[in-house]
N, C-alpha and C positions, 0 to 999 in steps of 0.2 A: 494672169492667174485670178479666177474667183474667188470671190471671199467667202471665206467657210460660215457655214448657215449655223446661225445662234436660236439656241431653245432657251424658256424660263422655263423655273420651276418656284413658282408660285406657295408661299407660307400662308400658311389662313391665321387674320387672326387672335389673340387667343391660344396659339400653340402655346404648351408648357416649355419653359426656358426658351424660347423662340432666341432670346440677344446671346446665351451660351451655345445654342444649338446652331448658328448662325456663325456667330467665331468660329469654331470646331471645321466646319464645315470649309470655312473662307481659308482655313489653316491645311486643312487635308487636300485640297483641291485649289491652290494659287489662280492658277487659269480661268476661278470664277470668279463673276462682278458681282457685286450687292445691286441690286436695282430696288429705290425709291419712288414713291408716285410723285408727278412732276405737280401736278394740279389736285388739291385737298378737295375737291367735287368729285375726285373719281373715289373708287371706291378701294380704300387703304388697304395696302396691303406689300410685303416685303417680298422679293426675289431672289433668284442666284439666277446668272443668265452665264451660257457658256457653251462649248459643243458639247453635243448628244453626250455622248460616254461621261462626262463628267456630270454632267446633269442628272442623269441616271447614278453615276456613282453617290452621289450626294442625296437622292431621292432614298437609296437604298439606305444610305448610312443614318440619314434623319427616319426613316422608319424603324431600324432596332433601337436608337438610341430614344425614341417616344415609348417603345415598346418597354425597353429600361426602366424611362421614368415615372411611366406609370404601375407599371408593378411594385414599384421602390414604395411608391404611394397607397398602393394597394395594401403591403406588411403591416405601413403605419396603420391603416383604418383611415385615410385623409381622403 
């Protein structure tokens, strides 16, 4: 059997609540990994690595949930 093909989906970052958006995320979709850079030369940055459909499920959920936070931000004036 082949092993089924893993996608990132790459955090830039600088995302608003990135470490809550990130739980949420790791909670809604088990089946995905956090991935780490291994080597502090590359250029930082956080993941979820995992098959397509979930990766995608997660892309979609971390876009309304940015979409959320910054209007939330917007009411205040911040």
């Amino acid at each position: 059997m082949a092993a089924e093909e893993k996608f990132e989906l790459q955090i830039p970052p600088g995302t608003p609540n990135m470490e809550d958006l990130l739980t949420e995320v790791l909670k809604l979709f088990p089946n995905l990994k956090l991935v780490t850079p291994n080597d502090l030369e590359d250029p930082y940055y956080l993941a979820v690595r995992g098959d397509l459909q979930s990766v995608q499920g997660a892309k979609e959920y971390i876009r309304k949930r940015l979409e959320e936070i910054v209007a939330n931000l917007e009411k205040r004036n911040i």
